[in-house]
PDB file of N, CA, C and O in Angstrom:
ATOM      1  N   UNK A   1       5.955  -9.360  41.034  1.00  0.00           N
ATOM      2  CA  UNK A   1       7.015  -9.951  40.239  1.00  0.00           C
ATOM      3  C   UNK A   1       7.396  -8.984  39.137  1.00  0.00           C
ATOM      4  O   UNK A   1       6.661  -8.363  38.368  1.00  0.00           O
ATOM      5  N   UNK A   2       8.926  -9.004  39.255  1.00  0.00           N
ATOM      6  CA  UNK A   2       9.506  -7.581  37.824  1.00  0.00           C
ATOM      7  C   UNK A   2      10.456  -8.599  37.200  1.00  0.00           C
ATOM      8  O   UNK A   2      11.343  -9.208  37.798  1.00  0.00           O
ATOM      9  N   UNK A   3      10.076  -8.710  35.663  1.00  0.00           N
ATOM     10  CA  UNK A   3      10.867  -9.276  34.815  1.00  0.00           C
ATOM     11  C   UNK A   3      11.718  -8.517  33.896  1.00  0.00           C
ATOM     12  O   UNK A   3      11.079  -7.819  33.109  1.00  0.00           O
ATOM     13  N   UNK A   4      12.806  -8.477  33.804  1.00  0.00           N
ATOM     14  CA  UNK A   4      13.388  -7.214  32.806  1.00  0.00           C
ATOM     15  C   UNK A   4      14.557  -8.265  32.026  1.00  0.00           C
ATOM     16  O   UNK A   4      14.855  -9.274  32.664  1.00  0.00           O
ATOM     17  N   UNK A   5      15.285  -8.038  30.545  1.00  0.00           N
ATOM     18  CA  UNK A   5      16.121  -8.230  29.969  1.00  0.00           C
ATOM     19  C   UNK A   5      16.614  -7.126  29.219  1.00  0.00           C
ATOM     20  O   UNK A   5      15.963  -6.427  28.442  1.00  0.00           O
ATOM     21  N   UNK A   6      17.830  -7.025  29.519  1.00  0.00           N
ATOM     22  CA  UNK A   6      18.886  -5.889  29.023  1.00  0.00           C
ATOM     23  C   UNK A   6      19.835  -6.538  28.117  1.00  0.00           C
ATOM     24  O   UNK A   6      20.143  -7.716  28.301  1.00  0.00           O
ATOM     25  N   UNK A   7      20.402  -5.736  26.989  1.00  0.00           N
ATOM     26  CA  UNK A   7      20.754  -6.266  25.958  1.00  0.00           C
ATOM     27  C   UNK A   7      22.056  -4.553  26.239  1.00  0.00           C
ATOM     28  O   UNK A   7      21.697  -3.392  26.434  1.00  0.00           O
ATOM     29  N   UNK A   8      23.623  -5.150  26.135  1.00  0.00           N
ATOM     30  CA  UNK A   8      24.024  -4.117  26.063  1.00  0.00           C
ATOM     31  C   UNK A   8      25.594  -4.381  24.823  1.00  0.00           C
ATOM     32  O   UNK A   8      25.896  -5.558  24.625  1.00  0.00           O
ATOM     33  N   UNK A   9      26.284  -3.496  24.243  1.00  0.00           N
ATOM     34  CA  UNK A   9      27.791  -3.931  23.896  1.00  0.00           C
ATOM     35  C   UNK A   9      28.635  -2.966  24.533  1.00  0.00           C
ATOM     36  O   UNK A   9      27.903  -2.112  25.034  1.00  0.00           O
ATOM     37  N   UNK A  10      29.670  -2.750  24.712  1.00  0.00           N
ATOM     38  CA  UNK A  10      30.412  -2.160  24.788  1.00  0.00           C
ATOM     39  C   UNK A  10      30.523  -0.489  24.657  1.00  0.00           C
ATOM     40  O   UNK A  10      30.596   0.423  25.480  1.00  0.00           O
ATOM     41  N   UNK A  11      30.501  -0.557  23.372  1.00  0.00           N
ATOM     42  CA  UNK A  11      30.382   0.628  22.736  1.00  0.00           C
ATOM     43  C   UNK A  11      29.425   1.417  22.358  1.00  0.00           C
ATOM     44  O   UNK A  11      29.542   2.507  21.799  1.00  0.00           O
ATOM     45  N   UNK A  12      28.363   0.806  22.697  1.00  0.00           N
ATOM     46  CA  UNK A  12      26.882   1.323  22.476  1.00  0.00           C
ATOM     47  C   UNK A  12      26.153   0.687  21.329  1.00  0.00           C
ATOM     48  O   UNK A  12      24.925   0.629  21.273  1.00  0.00           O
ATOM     49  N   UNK A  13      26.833   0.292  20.567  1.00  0.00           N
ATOM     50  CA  UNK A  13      26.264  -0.362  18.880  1.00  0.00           C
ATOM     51  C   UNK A  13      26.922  -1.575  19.033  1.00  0.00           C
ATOM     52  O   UNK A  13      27.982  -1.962  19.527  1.00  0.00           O
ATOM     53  N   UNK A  14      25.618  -2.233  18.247  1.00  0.00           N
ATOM     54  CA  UNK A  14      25.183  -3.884  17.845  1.00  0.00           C
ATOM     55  C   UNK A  14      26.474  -4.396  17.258  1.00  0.00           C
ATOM     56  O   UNK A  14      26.595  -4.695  16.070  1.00  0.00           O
ATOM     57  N   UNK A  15      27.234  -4.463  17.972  1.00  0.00           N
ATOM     58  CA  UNK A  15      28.664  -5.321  17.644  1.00  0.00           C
ATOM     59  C   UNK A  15      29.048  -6.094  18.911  1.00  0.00           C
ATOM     60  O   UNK A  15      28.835  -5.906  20.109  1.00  0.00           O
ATOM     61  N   UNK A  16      29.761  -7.132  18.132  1.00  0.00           N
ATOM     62  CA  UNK A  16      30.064  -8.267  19.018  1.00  0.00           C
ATOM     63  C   UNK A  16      31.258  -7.585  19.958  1.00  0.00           C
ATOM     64  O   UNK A  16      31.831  -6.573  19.555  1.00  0.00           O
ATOM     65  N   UNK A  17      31.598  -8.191  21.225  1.00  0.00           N
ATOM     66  CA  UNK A  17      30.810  -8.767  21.850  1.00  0.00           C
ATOM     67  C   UNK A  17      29.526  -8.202  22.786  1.00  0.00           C
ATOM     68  O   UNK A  17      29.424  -7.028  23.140  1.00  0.00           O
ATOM     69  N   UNK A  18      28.778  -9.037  23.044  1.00  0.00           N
ATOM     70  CA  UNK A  18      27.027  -8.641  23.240  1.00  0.00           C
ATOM     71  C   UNK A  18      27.129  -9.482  24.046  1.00  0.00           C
ATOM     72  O   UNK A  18      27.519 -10.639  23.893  1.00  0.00           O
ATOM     73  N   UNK A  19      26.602  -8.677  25.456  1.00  0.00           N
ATOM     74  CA  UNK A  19      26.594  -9.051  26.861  1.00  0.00           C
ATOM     75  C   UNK A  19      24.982  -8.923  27.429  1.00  0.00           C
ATOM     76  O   UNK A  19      24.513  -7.808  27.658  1.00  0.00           O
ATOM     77  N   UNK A  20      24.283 -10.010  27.607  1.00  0.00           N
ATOM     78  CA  UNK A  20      22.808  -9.946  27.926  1.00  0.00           C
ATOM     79  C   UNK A  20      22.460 -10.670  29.087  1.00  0.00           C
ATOM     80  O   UNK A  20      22.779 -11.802  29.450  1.00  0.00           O
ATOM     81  N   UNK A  21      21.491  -9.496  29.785  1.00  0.00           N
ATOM     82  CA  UNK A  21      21.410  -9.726  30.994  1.00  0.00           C
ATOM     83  C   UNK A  21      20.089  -9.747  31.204  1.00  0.00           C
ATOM     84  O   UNK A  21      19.417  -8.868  30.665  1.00  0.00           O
ATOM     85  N   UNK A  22      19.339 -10.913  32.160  1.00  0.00           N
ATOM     86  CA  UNK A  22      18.342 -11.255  32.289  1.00  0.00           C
ATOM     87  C   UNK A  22      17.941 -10.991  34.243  1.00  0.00           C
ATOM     88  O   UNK A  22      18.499 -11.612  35.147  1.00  0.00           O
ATOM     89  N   UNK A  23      17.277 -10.336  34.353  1.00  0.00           N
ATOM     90  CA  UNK A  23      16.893  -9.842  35.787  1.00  0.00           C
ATOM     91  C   UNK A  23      15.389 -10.879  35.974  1.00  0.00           C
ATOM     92  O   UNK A  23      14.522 -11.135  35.139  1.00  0.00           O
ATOM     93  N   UNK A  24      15.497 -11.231  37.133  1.00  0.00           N
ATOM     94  CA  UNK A  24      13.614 -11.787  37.462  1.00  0.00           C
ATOM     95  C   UNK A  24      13.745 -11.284  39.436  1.00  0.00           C
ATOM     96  O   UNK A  24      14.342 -11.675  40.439  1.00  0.00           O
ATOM     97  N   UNK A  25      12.693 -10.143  39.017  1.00  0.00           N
ATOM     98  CA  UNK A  25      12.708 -10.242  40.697  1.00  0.00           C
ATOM     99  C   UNK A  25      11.404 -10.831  41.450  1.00  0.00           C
ATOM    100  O   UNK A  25      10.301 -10.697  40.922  1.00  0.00           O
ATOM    101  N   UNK A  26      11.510 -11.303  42.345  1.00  0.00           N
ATOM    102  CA  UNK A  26      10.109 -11.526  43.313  1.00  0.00           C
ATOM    103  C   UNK A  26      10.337 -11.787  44.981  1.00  0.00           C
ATOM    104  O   UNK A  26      11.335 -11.740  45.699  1.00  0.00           O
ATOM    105  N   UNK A  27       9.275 -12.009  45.165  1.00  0.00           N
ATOM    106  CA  UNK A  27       9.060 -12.546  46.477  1.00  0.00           C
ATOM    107  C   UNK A  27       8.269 -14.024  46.823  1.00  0.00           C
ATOM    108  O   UNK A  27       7.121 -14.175  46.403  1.00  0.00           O
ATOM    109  N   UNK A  28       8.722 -14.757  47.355  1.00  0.00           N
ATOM    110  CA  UNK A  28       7.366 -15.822  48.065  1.00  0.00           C
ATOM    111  C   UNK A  28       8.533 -16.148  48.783  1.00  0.00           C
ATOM    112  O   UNK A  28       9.743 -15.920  48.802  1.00  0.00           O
ATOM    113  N   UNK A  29       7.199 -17.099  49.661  1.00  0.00           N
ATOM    114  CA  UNK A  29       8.064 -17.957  50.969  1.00  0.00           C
ATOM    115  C   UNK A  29       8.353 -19.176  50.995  1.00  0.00           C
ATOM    116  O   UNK A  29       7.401 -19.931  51.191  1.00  0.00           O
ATOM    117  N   UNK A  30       9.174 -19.548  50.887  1.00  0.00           N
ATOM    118  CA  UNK A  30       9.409 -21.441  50.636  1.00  0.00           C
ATOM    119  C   UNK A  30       9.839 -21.708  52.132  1.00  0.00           C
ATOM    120  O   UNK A  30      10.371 -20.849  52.836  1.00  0.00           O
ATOM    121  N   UNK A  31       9.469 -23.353  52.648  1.00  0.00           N
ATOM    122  CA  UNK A  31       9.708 -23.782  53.328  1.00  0.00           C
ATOM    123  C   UNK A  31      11.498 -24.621  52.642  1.00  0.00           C
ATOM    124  O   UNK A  31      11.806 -24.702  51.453  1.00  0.00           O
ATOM    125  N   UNK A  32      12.412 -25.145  53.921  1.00  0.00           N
ATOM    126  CA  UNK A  32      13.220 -25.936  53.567  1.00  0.00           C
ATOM    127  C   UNK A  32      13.012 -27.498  52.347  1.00  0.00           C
ATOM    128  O   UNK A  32      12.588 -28.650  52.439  1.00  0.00           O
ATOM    129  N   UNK A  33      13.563 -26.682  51.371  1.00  0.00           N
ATOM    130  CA  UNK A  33      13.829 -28.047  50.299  1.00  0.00           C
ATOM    131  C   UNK A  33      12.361 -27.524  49.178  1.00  0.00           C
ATOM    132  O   UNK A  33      12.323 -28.060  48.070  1.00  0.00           O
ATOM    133  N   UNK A  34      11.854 -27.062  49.343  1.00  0.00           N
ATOM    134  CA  UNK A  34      10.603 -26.445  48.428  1.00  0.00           C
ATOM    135  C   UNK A  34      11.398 -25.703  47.180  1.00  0.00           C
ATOM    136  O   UNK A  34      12.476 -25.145  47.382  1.00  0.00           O
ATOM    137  N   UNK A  35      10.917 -25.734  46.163  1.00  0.00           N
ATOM    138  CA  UNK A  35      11.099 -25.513  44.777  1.00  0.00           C
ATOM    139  C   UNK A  35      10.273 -24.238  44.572  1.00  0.00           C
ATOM    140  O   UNK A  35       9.053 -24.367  44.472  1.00  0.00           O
ATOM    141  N   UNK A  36      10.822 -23.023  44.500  1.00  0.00           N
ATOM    142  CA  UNK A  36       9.591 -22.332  43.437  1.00  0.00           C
ATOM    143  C   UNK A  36      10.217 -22.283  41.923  1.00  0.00           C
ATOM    144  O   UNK A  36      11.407 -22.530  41.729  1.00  0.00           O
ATOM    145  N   UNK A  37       9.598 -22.051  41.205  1.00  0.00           N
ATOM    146  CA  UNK A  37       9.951 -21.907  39.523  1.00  0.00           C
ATOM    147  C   UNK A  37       9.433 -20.088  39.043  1.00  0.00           C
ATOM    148  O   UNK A  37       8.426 -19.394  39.179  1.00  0.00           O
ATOM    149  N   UNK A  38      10.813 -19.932  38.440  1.00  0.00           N
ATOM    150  CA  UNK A  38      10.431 -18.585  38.136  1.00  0.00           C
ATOM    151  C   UNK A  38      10.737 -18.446  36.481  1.00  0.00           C
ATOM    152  O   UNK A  38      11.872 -18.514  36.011  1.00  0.00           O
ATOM    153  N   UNK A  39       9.391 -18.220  35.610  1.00  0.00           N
ATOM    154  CA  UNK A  39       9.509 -17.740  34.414  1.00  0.00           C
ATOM    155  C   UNK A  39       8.920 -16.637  33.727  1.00  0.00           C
ATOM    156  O   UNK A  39       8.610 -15.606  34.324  1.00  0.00           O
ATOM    157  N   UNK A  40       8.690 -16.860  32.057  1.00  0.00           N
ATOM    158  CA  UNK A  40       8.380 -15.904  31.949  1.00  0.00           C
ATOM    159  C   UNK A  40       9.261 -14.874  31.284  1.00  0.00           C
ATOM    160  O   UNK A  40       8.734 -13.869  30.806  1.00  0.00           O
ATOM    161  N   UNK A  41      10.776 -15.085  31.211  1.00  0.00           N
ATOM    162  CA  UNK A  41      11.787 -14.102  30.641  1.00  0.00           C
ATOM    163  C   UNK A  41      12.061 -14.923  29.190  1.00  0.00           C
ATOM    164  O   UNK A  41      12.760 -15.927  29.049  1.00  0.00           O
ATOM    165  N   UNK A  42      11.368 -14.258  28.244  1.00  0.00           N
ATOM    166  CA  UNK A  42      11.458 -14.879  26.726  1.00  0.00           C
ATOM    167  C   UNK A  42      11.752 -14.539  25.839  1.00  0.00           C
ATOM    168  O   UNK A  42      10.815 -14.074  25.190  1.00  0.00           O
ATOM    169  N   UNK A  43      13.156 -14.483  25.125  1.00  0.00           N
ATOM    170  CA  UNK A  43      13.465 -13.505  23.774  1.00  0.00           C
ATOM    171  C   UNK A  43      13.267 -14.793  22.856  1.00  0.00           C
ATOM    172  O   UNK A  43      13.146 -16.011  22.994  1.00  0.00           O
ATOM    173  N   UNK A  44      13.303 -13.765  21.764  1.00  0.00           N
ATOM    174  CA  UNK A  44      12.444 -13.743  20.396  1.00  0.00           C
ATOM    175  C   UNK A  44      13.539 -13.327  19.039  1.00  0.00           C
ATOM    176  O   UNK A  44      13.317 -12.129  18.867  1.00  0.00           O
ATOM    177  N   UNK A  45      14.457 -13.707  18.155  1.00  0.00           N
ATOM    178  CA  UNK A  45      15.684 -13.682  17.614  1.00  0.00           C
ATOM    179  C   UNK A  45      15.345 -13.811  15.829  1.00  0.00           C
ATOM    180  O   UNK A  45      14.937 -14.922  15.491  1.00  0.00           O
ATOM    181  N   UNK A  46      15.422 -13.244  15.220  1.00  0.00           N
ATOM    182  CA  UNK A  46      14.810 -13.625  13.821  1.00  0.00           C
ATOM    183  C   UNK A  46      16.067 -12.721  12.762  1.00  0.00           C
ATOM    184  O   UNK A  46      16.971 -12.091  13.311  1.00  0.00           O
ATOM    185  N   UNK A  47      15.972 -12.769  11.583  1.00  0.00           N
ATOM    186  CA  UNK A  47      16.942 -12.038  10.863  1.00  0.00           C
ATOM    187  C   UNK A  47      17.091 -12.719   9.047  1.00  0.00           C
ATOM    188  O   UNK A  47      16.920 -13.903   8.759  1.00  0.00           O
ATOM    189  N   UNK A  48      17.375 -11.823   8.241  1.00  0.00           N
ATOM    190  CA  UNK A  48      17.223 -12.731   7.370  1.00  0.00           C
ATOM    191  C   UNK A  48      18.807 -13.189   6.354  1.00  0.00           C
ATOM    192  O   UNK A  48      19.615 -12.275   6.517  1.00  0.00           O
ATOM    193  N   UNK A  49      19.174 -13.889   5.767  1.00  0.00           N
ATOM    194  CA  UNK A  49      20.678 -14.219   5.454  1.00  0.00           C
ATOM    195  C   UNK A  49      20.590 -14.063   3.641  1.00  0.00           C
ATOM    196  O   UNK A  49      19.550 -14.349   3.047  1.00  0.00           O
ATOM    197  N   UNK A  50      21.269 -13.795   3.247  1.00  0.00           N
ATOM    198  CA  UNK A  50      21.379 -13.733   1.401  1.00  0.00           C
ATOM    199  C   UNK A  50      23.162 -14.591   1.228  1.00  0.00           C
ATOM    200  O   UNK A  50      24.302 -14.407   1.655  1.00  0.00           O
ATOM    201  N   UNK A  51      22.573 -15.367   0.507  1.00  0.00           N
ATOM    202  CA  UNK A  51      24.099 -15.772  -0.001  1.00  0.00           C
ATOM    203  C   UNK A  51      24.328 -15.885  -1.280  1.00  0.00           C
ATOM    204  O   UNK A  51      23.417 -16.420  -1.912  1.00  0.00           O
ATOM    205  N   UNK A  52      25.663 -15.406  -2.132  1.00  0.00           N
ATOM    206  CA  UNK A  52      25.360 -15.514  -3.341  1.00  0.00           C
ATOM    207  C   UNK A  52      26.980 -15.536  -4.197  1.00  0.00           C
ATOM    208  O   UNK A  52      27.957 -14.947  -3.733  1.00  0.00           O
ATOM    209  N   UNK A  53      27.003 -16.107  -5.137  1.00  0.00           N
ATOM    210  CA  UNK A  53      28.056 -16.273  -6.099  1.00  0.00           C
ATOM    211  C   UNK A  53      29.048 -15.563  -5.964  1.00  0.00           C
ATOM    212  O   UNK A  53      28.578 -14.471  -6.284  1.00  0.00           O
ATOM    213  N   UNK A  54      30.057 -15.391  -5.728  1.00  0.00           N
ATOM    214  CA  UNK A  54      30.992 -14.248  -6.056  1.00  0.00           C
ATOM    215  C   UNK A  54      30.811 -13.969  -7.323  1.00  0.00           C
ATOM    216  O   UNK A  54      30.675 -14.891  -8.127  1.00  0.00           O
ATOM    217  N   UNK A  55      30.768 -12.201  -7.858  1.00  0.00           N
ATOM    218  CA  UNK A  55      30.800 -11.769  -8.752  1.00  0.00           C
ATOM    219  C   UNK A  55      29.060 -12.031  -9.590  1.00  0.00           C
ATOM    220  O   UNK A  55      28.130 -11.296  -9.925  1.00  0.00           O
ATOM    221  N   UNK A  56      29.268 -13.036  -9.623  1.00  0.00           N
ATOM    222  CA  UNK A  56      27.811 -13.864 -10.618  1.00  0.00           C
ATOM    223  C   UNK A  56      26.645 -12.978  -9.730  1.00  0.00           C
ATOM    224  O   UNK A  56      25.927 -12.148 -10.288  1.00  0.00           O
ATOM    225  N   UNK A  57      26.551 -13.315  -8.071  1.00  0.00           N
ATOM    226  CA  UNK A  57      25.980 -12.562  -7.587  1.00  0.00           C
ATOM    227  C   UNK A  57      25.185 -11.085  -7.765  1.00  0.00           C
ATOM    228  O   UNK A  57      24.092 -10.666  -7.384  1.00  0.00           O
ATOM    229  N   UNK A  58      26.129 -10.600  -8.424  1.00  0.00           N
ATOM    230  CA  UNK A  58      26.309  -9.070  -8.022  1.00  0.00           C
ATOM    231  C   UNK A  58      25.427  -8.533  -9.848  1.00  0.00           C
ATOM    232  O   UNK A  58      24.724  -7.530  -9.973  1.00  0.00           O
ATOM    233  N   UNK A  59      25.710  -9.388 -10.834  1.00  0.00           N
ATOM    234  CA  UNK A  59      25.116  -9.025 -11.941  1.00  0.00           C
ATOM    235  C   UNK A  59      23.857  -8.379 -11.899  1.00  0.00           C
ATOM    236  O   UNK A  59      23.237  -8.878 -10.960  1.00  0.00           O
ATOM    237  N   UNK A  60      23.121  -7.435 -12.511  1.00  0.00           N
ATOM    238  CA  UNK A  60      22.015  -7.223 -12.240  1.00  0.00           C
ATOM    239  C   UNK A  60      20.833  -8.446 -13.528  1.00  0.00           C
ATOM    240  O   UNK A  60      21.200  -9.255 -14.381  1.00  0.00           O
ATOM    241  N   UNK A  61      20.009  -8.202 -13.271  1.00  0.00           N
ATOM    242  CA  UNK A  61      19.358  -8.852 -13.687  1.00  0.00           C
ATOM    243  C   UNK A  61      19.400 -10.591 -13.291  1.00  0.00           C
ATOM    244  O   UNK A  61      18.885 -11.200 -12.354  1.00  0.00           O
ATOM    245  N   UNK A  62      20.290 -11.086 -14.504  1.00  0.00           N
ATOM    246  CA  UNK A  62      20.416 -12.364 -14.111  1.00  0.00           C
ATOM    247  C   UNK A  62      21.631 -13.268 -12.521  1.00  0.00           C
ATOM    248  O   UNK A  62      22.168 -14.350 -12.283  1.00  0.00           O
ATOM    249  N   UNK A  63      21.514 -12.288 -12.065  1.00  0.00           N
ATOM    250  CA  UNK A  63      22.086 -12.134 -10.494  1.00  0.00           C
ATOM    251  C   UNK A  63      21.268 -12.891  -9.912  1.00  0.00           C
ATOM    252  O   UNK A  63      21.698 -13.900  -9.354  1.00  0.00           O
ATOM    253  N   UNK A  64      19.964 -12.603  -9.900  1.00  0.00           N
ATOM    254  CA  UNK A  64      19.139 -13.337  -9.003  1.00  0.00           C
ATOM    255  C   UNK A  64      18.659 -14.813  -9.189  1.00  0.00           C
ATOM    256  O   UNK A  64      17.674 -15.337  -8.668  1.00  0.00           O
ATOM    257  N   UNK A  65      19.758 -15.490 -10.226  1.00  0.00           N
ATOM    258  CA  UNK A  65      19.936 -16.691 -10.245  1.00  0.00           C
ATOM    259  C   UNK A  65      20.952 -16.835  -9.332  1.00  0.00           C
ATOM    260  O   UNK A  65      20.421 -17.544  -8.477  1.00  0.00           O
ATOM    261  N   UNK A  66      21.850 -16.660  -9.040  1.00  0.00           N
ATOM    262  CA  UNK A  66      23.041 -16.923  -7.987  1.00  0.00           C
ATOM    263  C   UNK A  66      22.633 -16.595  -6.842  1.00  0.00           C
ATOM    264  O   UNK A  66      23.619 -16.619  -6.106  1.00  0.00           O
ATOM    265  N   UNK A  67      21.638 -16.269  -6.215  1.00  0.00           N
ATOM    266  CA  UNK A  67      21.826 -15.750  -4.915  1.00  0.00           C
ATOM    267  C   UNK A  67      20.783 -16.207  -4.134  1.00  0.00           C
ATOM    268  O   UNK A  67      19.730 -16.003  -4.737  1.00  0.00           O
ATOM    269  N   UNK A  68      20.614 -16.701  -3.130  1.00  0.00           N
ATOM    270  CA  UNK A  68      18.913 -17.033  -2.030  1.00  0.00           C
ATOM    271  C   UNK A  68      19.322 -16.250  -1.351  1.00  0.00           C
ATOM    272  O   UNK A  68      20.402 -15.666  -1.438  1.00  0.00           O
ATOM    273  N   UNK A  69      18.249 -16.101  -0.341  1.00  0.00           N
ATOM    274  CA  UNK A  69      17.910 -15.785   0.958  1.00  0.00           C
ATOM    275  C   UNK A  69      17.001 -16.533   1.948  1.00  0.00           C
ATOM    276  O   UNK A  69      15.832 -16.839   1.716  1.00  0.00           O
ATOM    277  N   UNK A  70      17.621 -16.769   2.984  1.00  0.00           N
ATOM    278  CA  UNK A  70      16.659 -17.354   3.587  1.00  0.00           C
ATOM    279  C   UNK A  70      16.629 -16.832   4.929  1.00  0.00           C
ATOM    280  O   UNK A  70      17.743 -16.564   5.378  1.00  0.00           O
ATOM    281  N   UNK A  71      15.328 -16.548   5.935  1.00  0.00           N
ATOM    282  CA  UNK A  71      14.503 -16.085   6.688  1.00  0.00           C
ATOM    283  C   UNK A  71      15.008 -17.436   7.865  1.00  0.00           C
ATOM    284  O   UNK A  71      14.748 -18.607   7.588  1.00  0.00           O
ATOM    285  N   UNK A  72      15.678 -17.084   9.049  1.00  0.00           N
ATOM    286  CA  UNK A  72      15.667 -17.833  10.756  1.00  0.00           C
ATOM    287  C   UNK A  72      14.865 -17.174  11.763  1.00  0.00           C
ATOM    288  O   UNK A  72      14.334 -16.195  11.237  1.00  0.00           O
ATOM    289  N   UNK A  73      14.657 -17.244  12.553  1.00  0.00           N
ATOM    290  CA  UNK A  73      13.343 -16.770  13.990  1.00  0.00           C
ATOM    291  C   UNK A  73      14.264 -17.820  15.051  1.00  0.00           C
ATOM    292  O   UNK A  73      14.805 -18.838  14.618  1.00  0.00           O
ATOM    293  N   UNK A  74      14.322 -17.503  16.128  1.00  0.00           N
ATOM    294  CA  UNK A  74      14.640 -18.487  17.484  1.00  0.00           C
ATOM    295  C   UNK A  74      14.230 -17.900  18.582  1.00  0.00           C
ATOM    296  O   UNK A  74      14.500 -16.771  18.989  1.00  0.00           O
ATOM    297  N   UNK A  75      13.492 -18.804  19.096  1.00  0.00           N
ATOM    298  CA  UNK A  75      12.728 -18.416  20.311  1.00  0.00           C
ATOM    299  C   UNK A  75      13.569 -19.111  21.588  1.00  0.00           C
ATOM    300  O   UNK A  75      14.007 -20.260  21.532  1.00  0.00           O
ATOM    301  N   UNK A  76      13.710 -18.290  22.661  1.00  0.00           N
ATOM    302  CA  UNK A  76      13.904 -18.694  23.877  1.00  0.00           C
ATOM    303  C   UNK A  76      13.499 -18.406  24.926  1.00  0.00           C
ATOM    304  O   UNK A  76      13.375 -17.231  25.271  1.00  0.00           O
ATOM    305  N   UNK A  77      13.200 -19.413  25.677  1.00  0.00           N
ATOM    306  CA  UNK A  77      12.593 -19.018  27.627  1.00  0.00           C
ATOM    307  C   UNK A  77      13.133 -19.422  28.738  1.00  0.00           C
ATOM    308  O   UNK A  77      12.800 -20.591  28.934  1.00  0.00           O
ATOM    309  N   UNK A  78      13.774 -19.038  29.519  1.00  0.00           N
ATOM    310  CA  UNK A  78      14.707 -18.995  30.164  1.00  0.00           C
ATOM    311  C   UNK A  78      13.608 -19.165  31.415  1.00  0.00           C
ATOM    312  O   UNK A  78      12.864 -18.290  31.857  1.00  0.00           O
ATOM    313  N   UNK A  79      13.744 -20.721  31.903  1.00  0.00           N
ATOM    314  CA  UNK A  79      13.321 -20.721  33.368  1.00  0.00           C
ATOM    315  C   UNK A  79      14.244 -20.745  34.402  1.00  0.00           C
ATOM    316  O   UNK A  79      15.327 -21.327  34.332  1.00  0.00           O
ATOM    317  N   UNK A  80      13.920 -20.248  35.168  1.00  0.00           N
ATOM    318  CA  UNK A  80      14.917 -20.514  36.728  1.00  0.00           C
ATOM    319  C   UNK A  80      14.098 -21.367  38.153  1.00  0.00           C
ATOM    320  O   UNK A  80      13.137 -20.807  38.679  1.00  0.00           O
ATOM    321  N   UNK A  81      14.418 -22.258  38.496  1.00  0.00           N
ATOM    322  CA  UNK A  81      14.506 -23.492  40.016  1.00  0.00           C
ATOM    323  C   UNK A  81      15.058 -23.128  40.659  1.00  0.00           C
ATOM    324  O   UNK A  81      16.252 -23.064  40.364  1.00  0.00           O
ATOM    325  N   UNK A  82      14.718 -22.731  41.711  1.00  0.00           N
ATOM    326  CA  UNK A  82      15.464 -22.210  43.250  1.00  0.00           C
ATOM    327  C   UNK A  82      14.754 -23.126  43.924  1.00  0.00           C
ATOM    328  O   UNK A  82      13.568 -23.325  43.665  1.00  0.00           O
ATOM    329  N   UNK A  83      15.478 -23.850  44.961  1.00  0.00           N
ATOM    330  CA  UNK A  83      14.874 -24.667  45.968  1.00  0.00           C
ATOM    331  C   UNK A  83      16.268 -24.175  47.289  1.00  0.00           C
ATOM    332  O   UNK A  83      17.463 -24.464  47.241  1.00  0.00           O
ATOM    333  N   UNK A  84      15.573 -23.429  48.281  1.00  0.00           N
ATOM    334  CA  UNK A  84      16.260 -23.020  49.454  1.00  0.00           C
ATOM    335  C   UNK A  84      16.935 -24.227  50.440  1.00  0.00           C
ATOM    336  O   UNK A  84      16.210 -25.190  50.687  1.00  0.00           O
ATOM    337  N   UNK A  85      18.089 -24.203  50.918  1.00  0.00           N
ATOM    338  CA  UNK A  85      18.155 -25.308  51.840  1.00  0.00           C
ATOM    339  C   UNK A  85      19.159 -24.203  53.073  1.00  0.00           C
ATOM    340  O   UNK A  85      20.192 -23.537  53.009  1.00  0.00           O
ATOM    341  N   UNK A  86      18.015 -24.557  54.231  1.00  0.00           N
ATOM    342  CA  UNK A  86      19.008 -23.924  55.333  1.00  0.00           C
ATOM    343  C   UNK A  86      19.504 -25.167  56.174  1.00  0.00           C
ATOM    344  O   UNK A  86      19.219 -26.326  56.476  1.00  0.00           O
ATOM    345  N   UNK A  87      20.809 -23.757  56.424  1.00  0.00           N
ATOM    346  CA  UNK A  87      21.885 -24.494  57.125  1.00  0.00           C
ATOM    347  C   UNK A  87      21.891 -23.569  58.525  1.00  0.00           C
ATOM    348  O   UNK A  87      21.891 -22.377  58.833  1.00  0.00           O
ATOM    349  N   UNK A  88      21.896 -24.944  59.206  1.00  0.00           N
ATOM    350  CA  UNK A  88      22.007 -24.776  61.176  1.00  0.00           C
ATOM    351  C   UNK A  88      23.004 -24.949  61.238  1.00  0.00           C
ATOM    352  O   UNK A  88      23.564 -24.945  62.334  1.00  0.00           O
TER     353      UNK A  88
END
């Protein structure tokens, strides 16, 4: 089993739009109507945000009354269900 995720833009740099591509390869044998489950492909997303006053913001010192930051993380796992059905 080869799991890969590719992360690409356009232009080469982290600008929108951001086109991501998730590969899972394998093998097994299912009979008709059998389910296999394929996982295992899991990104991981975090970053941190500052927001702050216009102007008030920007003061030094007492600036850092106007302004937070706050810290997000998002996790995702991407399963895939294949269940084969042949047709006679």
């Amino acid at each position: 089993t080869r799991l890969q995720s590719v992360v690409t833009s356009p232009d080469g740099r982290q600008t929108a739009p951001v086109t991501e591509i998730k590969q899972a390869s394998t093998i097994v044998r299912l009979k008709d109507g059998e389910t296999a489950v394929i996982g295992g492909l899991i990104s991981e997303e975090g970053g941190e945000t500052t927001r702050a006053v216009p102007v008030l913001g920007a003061v030094p010192v007492v600036g850092q009354a106007f302004r937070s930051k706050a810290k997000s993380s998002h996790r995702t796992e991407l399963v895939i269900f294949l269940t084969p059905r042949l047709i006679r």
